[in-house]
C-alpha positions in Angstrom: 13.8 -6.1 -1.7 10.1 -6.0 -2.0 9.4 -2.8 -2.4 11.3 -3.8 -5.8 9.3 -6.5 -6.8 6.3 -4.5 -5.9 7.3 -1.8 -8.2 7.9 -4.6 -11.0 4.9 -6.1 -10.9 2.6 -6.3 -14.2 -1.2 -5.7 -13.9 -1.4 -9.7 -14.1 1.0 -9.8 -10.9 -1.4 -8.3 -8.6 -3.9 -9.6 -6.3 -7.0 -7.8 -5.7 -8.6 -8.3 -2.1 -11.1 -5.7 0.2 -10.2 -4.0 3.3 -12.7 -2.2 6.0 -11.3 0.9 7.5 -13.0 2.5 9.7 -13.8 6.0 8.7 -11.7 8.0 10.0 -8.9 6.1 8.7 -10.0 5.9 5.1 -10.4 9.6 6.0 -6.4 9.7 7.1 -5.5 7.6 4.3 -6.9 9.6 1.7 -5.5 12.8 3.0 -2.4 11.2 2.6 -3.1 9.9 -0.6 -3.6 13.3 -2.1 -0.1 14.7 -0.3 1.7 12.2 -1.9 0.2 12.3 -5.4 -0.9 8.8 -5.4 -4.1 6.4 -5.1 -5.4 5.0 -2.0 -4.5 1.8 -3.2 -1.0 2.2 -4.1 0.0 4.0 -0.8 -1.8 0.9 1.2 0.5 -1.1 -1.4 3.7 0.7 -0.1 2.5 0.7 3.4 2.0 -3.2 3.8 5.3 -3.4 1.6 7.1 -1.7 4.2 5.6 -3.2 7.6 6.5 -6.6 5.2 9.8 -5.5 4.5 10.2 -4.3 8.3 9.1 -7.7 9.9 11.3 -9.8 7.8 14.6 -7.7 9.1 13.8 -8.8 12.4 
């Protein structure tokens, strides 16, 4: 369900925050990134939207 909203959000929607990896991470991240066709920041998006998604089930 909020992978949905997610998806529907508008540009004014959004919250912008900063996250730290740690290098190798960002490293990992990117990699993936690039597989998938997508940004950094909208993978992290779908990421956290899923662990959300997968905590409320619980």
């Amino acid at each position: 369900m909020l992978g949905i909203l997610i998806e529907q959000m508008s540009q004014t929607d959004r919250v912008q925050t900063s996250v730290y990896f740690p290098k190798e991470v960002y490293a990992a991240l990117v990699k993936w990134a690039e597989e998938e066709d997508r940004s950094v920041s909208n993978l992290v998006v779908r990421l956290v939207t899923k662990a959300i998604e997968e905590k409320e089930s619980k």
